[in-house]
Every structure is written in C-alpha cells, then in structure tokens.
Backbone as CSV, one residue per row, in Angstrom:
resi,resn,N_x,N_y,N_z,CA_x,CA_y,CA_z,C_x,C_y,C_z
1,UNK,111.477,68.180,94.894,110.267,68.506,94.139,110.576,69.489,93.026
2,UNK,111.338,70.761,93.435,111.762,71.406,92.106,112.492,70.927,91.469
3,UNK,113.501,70.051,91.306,114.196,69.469,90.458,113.511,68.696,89.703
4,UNK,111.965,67.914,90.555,111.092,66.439,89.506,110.613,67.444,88.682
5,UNK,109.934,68.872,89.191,109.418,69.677,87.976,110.306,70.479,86.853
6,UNK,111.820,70.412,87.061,112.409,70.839,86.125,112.720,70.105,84.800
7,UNK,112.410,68.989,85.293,113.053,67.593,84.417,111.498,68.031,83.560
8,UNK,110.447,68.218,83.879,109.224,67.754,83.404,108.359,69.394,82.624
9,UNK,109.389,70.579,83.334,108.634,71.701,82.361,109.216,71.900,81.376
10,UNK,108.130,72.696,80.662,107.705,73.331,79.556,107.499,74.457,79.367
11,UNK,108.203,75.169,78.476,107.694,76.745,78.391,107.221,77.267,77.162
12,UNK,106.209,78.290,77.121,105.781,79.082,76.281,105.787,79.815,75.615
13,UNK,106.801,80.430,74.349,107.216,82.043,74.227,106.610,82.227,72.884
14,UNK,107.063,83.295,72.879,106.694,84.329,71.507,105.504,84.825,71.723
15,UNK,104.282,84.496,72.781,103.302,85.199,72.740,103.286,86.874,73.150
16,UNK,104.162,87.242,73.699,104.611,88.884,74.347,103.585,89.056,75.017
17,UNK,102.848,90.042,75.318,101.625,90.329,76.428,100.442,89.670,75.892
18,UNK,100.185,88.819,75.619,98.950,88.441,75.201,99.463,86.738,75.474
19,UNK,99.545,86.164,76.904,100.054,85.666,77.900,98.866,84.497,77.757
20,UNK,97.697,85.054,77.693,95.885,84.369,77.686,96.423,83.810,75.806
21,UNK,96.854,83.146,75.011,97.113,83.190,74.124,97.494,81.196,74.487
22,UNK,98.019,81.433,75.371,98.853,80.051,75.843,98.192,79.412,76.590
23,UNK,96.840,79.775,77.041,96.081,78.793,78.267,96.122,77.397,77.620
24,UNK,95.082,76.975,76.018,95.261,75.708,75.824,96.029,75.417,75.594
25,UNK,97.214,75.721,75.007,98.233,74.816,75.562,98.504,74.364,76.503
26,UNK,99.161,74.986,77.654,99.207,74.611,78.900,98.356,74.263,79.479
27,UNK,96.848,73.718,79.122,95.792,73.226,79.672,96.183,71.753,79.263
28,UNK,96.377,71.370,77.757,96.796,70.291,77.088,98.321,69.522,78.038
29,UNK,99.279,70.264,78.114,100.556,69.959,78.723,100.094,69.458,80.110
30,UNK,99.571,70.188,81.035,99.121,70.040,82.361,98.638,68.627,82.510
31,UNK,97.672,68.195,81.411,96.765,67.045,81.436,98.106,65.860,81.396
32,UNK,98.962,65.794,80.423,100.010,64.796,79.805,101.081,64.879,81.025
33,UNK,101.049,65.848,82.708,101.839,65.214,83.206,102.935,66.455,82.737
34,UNK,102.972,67.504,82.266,104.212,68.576,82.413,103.536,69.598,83.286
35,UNK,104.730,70.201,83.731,104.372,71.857,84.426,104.790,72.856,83.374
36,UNK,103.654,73.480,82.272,103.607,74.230,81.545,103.328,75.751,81.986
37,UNK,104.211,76.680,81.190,104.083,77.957,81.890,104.645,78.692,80.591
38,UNK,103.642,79.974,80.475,103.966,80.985,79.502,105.703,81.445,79.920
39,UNK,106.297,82.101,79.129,107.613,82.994,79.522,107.829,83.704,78.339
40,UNK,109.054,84.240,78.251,109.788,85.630,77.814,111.123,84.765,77.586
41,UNK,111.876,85.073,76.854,113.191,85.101,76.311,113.996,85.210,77.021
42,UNK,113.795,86.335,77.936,114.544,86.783,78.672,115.271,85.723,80.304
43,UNK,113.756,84.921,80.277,113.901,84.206,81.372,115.029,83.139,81.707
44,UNK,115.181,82.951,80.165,116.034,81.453,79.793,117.618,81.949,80.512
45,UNK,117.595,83.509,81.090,118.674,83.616,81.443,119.090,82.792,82.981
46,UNK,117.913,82.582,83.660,117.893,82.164,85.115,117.770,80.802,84.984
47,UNK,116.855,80.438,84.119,116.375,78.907,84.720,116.592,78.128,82.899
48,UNK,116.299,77.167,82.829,116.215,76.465,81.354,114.936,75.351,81.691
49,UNK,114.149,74.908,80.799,113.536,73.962,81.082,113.457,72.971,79.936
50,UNK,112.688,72.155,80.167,112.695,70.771,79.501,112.591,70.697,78.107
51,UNK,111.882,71.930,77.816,111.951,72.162,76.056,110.549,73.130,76.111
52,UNK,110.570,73.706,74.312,110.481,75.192,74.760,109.174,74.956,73.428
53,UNK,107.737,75.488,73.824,106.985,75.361,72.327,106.920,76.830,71.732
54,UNK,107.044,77.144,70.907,107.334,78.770,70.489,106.356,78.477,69.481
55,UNK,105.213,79.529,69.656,104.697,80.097,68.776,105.300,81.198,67.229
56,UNK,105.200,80.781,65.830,106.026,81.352,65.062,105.008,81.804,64.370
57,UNK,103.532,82.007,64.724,102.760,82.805,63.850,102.517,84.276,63.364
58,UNK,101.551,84.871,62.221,101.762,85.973,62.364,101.653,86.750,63.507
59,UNK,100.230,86.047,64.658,100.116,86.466,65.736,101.370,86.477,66.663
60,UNK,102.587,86.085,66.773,103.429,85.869,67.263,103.813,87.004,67.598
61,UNK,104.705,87.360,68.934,105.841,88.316,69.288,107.116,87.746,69.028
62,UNK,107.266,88.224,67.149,108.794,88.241,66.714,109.164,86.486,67.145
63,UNK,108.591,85.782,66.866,109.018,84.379,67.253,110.069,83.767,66.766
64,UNK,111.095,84.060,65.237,111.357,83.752,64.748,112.509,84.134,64.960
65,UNK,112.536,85.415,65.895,113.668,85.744,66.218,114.321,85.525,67.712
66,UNK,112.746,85.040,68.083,112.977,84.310,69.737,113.785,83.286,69.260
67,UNK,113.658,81.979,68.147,114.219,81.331,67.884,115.716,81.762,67.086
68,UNK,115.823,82.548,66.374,117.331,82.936,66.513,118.523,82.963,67.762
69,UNK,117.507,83.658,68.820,118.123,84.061,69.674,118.384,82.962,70.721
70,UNK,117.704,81.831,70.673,117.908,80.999,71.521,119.055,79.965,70.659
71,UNK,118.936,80.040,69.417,120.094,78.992,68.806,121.448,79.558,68.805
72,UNK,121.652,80.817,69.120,122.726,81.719,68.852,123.637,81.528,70.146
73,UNK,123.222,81.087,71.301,123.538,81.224,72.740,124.143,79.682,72.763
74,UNK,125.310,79.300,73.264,125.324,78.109,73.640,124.756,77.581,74.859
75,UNK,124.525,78.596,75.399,123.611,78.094,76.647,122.261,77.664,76.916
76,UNK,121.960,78.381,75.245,120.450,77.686,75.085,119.955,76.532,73.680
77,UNK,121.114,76.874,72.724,121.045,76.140,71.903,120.462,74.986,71.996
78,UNK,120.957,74.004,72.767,120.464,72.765,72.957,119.144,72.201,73.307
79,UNK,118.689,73.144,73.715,116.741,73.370,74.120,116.184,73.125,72.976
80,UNK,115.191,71.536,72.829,114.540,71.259,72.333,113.093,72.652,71.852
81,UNK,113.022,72.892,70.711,111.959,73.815,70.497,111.265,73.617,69.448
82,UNK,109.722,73.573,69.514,109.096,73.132,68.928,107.788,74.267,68.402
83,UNK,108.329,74.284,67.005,107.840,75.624,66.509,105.603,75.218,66.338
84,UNK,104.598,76.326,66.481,103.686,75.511,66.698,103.137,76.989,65.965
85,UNK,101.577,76.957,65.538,100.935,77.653,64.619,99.966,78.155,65.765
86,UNK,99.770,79.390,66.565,98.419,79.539,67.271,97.822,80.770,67.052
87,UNK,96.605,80.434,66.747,95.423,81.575,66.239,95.561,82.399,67.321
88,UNK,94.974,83.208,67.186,94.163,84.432,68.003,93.719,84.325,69.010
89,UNK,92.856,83.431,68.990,92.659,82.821,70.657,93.471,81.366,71.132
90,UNK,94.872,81.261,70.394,95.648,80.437,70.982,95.302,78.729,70.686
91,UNK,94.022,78.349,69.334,94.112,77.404,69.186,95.448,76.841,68.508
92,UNK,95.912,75.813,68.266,97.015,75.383,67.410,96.377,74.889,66.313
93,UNK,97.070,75.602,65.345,96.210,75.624,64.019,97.709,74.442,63.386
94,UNK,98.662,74.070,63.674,99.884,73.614,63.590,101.405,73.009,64.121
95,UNK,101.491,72.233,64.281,103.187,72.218,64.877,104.112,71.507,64.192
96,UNK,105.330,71.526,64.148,106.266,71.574,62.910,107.585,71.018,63.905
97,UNK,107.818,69.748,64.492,108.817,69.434,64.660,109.799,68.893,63.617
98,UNK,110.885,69.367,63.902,111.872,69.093,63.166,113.145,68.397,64.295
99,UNK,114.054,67.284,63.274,115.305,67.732,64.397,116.127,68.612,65.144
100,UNK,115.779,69.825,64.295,117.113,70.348,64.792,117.085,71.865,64.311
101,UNK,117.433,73.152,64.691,117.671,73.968,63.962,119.227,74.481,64.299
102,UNK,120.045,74.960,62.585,121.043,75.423,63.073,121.198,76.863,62.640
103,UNK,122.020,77.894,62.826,122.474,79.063,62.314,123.428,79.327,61.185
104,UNK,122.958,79.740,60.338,124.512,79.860,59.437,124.838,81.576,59.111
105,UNK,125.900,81.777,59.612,127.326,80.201,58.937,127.265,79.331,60.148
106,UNK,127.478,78.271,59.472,127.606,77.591,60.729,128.676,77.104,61.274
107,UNK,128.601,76.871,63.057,129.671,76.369,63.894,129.775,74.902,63.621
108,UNK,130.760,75.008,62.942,131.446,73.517,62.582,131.444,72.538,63.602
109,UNK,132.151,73.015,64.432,132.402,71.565,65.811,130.965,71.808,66.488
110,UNK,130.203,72.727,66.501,128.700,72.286,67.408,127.931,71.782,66.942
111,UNK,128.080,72.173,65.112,127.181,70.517,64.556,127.739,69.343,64.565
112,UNK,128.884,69.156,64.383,129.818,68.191,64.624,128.890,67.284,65.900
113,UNK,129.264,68.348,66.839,129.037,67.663,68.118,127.445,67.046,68.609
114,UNK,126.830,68.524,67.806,125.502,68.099,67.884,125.003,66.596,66.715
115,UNK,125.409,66.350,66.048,125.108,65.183,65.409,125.601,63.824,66.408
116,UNK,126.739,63.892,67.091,127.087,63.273,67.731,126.689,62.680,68.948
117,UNK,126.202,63.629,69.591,125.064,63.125,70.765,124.052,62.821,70.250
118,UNK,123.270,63.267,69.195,122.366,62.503,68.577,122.194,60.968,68.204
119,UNK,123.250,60.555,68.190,123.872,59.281,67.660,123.571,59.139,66.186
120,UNK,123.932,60.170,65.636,123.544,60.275,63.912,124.855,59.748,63.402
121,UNK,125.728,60.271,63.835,127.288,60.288,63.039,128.054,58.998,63.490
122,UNK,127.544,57.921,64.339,128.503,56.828,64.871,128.802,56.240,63.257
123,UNK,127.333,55.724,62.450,127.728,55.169,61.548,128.533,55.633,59.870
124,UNK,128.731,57.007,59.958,128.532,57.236,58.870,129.899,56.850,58.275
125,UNK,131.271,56.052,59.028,132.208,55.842,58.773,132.765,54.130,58.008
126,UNK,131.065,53.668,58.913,131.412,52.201,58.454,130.373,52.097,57.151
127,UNK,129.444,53.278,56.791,128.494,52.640,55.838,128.679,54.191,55.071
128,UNK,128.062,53.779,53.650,127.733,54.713,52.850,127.233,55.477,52.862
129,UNK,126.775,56.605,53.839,125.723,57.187,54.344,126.163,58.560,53.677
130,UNK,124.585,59.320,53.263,124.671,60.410,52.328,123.384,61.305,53.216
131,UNK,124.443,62.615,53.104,123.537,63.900,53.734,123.144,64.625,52.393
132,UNK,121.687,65.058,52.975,121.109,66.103,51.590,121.585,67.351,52.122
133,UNK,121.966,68.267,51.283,122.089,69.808,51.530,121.150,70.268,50.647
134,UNK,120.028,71.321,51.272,119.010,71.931,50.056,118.987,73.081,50.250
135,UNK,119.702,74.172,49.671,119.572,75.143,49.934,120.100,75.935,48.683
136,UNK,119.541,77.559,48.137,119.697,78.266,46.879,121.117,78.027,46.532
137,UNK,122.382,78.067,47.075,123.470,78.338,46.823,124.507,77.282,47.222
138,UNK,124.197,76.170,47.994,125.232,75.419,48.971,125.639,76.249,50.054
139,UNK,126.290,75.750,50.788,126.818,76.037,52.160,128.168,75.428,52.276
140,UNK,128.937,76.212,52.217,131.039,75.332,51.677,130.996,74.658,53.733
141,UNK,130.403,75.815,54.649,130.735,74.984,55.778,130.045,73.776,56.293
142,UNK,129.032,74.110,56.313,128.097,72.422,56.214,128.717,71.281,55.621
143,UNK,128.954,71.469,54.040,129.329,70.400,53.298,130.584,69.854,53.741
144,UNK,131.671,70.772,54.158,132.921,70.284,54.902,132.933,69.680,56.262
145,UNK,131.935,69.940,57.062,131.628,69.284,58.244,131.290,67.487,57.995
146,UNK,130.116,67.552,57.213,129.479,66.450,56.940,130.169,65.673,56.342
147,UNK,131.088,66.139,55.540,132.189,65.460,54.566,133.260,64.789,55.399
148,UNK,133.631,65.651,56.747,134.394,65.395,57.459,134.183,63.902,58.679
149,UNK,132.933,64.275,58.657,132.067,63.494,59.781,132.359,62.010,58.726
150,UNK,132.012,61.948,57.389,132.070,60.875,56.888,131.132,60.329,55.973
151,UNK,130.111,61.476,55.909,128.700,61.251,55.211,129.135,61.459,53.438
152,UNK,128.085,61.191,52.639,128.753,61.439,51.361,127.637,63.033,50.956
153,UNK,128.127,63.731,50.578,127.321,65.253,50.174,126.134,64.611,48.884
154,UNK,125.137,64.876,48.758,124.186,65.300,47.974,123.831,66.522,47.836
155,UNK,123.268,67.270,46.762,123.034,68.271,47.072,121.890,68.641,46.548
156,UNK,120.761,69.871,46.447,119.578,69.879,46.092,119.442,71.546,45.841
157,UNK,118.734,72.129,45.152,118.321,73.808,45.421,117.127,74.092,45.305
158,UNK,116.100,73.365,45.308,114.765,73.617,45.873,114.170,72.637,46.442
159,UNK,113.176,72.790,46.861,112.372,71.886,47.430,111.647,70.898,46.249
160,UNK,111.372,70.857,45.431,110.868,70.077,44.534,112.279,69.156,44.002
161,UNK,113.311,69.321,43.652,114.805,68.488,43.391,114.804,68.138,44.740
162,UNK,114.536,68.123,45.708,114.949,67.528,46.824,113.744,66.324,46.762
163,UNK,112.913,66.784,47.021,111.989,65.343,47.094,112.393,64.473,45.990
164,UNK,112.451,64.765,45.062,113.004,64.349,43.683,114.192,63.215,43.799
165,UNK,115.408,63.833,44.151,116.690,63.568,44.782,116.127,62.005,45.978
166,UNK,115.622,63.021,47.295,115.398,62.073,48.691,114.846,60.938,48.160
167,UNK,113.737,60.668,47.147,112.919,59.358,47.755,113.765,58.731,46.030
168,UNK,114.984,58.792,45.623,115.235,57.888,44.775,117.244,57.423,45.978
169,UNK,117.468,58.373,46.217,118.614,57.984,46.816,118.730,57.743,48.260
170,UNK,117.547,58.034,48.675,116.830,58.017,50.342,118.084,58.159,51.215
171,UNK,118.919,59.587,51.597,119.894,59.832,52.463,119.602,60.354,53.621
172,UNK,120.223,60.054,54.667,120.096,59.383,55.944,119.969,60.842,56.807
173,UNK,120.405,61.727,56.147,119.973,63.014,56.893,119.825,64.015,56.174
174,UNK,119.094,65.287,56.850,118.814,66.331,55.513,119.203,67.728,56.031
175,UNK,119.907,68.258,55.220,119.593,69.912,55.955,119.160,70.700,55.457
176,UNK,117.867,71.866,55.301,117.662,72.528,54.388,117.605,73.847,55.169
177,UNK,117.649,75.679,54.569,117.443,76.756,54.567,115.856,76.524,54.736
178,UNK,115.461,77.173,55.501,113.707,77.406,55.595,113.126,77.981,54.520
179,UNK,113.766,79.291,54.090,112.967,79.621,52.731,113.752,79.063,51.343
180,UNK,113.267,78.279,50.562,113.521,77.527,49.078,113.378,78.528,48.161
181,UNK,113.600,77.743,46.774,112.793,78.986,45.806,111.947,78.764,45.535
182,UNK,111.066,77.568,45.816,109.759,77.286,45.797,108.737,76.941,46.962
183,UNK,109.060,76.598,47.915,108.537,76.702,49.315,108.981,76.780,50.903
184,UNK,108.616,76.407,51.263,109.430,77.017,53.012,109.635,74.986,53.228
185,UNK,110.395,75.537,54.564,111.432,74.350,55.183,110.340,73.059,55.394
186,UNK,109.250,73.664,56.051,108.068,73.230,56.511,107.136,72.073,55.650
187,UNK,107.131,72.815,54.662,106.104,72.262,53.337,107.358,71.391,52.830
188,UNK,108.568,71.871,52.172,109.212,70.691,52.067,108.852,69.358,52.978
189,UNK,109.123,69.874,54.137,108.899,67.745,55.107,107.906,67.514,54.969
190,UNK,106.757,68.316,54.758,105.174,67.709,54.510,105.647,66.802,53.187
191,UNK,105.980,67.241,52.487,106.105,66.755,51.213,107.064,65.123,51.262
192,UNK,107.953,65.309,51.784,108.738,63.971,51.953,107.608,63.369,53.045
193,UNK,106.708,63.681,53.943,106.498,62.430,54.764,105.389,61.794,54.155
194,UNK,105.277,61.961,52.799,104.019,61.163,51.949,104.643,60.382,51.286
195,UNK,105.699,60.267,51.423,106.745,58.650,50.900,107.285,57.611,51.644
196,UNK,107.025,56.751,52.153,107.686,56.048,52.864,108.850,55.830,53.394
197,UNK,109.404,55.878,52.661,111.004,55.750,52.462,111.917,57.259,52.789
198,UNK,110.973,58.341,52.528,111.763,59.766,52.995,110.989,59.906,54.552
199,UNK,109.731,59.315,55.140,109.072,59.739,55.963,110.010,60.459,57.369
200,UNK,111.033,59.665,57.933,111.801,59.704,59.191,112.482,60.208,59.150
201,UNK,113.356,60.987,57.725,114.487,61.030,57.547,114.707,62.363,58.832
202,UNK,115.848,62.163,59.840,116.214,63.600,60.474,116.221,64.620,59.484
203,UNK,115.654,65.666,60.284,115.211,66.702,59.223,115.416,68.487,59.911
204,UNK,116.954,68.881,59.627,117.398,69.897,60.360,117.432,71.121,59.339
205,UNK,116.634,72.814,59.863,116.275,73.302,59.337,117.535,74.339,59.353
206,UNK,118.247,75.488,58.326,119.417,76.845,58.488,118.658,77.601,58.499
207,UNK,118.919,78.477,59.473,118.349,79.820,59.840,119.121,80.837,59.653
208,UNK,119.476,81.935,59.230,120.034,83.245,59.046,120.014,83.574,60.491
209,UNK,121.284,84.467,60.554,122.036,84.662,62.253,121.319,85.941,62.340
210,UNK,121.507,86.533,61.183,120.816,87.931,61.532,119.892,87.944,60.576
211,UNK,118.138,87.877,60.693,116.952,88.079,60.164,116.285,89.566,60.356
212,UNK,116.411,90.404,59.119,115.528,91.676,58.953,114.141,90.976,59.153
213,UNK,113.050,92.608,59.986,112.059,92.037,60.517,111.001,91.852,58.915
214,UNK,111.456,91.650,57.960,110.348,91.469,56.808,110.316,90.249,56.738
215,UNK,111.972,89.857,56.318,112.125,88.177,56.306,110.938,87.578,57.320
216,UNK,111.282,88.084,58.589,110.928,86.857,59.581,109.265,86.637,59.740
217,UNK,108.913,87.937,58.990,107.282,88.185,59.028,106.924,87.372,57.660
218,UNK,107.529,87.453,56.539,107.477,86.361,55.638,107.964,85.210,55.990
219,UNK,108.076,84.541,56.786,108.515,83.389,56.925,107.370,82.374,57.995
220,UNK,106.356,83.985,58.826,105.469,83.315,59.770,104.445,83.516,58.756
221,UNK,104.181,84.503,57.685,102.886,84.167,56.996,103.130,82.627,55.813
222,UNK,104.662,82.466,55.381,104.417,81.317,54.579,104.415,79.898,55.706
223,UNK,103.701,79.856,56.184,103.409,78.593,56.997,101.632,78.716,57.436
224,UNK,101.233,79.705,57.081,100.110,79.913,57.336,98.809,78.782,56.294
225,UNK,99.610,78.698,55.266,98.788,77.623,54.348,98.860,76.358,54.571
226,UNK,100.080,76.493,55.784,100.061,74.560,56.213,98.949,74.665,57.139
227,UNK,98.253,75.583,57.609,97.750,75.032,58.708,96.229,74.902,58.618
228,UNK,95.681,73.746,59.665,94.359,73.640,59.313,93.453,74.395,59.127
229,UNK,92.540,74.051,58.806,90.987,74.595,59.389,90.762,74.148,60.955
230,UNK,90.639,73.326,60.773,90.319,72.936,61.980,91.592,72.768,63.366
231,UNK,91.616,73.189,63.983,92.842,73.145,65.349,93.050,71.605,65.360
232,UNK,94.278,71.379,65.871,94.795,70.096,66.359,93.843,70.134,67.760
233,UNK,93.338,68.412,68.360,92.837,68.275,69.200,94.047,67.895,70.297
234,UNK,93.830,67.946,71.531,94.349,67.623,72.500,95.726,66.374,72.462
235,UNK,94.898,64.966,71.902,95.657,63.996,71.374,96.522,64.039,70.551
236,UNK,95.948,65.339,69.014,96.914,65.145,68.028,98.018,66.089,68.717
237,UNK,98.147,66.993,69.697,98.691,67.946,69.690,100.200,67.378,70.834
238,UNK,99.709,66.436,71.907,100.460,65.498,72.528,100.639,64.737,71.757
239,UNK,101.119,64.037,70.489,101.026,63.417,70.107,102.850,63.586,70.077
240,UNK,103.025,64.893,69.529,104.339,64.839,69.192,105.183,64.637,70.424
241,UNK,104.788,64.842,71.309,105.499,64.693,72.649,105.552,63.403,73.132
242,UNK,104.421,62.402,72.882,105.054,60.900,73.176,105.786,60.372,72.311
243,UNK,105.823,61.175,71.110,106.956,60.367,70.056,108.152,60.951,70.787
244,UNK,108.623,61.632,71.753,110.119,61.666,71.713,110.326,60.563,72.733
C-alpha cells in the first residue's frame, strides 16, 4: 500500500507556514486519484515523490529558490516540478509546465543524459534536427553539448527573435534563460503556443545556480501578468496532469 501511494503522490512546496494555502490544490489532486500533501524542502531528504507542484508566486516562500535547490541535487533533480501561480487564499491563478529545468553552467553529461531518457536525442543523428538557444549572451556549454548530441545550434537573444526564428525554422527543441530582454521564460511559450507549428516544441527553461533574493522576487512578480482573473477550475487545472 505505501509503495501504490508513492508511485501516485504529490507534493506541495514553497508555501512555508501558510500550509492552508494548498488545501485546493490537494482537494483537486485527491479527486484525480493522487495522495497530495503540503511539504518543505527539507523533506525531499527522506522520501521523494511522484512530482512536486511548487508555488513560484509573490505569495510564495522563496519558491524559486526551492526550485534551485531541488535542480542542484542529483538526487532530486529528476523530480518532475511544476511551477503554478497561487493567490492568497491558494486559488491557482496559473501553471507553467515546461519540459525541463536546467542550472547553468551547465552539467554537460546530465543534460546529455537527461535528453536521453527523454527520448529527445535518439534522432538527432539520423535527421537534421536544430536546437534553439535563447538567451542574452549564448551559453559555449549548452551549445557544445547539443552540438555534440548531434542537433544543429540556432541561436536567438530575446524572446521576440525567437518566436521570429521558431515558427520559420520550427526546431525540435528549445532552451531559453527565464529572464529575456524583453520578457520572462513563461510569456515566451505563451507566445510560441499561438502557432501551430511552434505549439509542442520541448521547452526547457536556465536557471542561475546562485539567485540573489531580488532576482528571484523579480522573477515571481514578472509572471504575475500571465495570470488570470479568474482561477483555473478543477478540470483546467488537472488538465496538465492527464497530458503526461
């Protein structure tokens, strides 16, 4: 029985003492068939579970660095986490899956590897396949990975040349820095999934290893304009969870 519920939970973080923050969620999860439960950072030291929804709002406890801290660990890295927008009283005003987040600089052979279990990288040897890099400056280790893997480099430095770029050369994977010089990681994929042809593209976000606490507080208020008026309902909010 604890093992069927390990396969099947879900955990809660970034809320810090304000614990009542996470009921609908875990009211929502409960219904779809998971064992949802608030936690702490700290916990991931004992147990791991099925994947992790982290609150990254301003209301958040430091979320952004919960998510640092869990990509930084190889022991937790691999934990699906799914960054989500919750008000004050814990509606979800947002959620923002992405493929993937990595750290830079980055570990060469764990993206390597991580593309690999993905089954992203089988083809990129027999076909022409082109990775976007979007970020202010390039990244020399990324581009040598991907280069290595077999993909062909594109490259982009804001979010507006990237959409620009994506929906005329439509490449098969993307990586961008969260903050652009014109918008966050976020609003970029809003922006590609109003094209057809960019809609699916895997879409893996670089995070800074070490984030000062201004950055990370600018980074939970620029997502604040993605999010509704109105809360995601129950359906839209499971929604992302039957797509995996």
């Amino acid at each position: 029985m604890e093992e069927r519920q390990q396969e099947r939970e879900l955990w809660i973080l970034g809320l810090g003492e304000r614990i009542d923050r996470g009921a609908i969620v875990c009211s929502y999860l409960a219904e779809a068939g998971y064992w949802a439960r608030t936690a702490k950072l700290e916990d991931l030291a004992d147990k791991h579970p099925l994947g992790i929804i982290l609150d990254i709002s301003p209301q958040s406890q430091d979320g952004w660095g919960i998510l640092a801290a869990i990509k930084s660990s190889p022991a937790t890295r691999d934990i699906p986490v799914l960054p989500v927008f919750l008000s004050e009283k814990g509606k979800v005003g947002g959620a923002f899956p992405v493929a993937g987040f990595f750290l830079t600089p980055v570990n060469k052979e764990h993206l390597i590897d991580k593309l690999a279990v993905m089954g992203l990288s089988e083809d990129a040897d027999d076909y022409d396949l082109q990775a976007m890099l979007v970020t202010r400056k390039g990244d020399e280790e990324i581009a040598r990975a991907v280069t290595e893997i077999g993909f062909t480099l594109v490259s982009a430095y804001s979010a507006k040349e990237g959409v620009a770029i994506a929906t005329t050369v439509h490449p098969y994977i993307i990586f961008t820095s969260f903050m652009l010089p014109d918008s966050s990681a976020f609003e970029f994929q809003e922006r590609l999934r109003l094209y057809p042809q960019t809609r699916n593209i895997p879409f893996f976000i670089l995070l800074k290893d070490c984030m000062k606490d201004g950055e990370r507080f600018a980074m939970s208020r620029s997502v604040e304009h993605l999010v509704r008026k109105k809360e995601l309902s129950k359906e839209e909010f499971l929604g992302f969870f039957r797509k995996k």
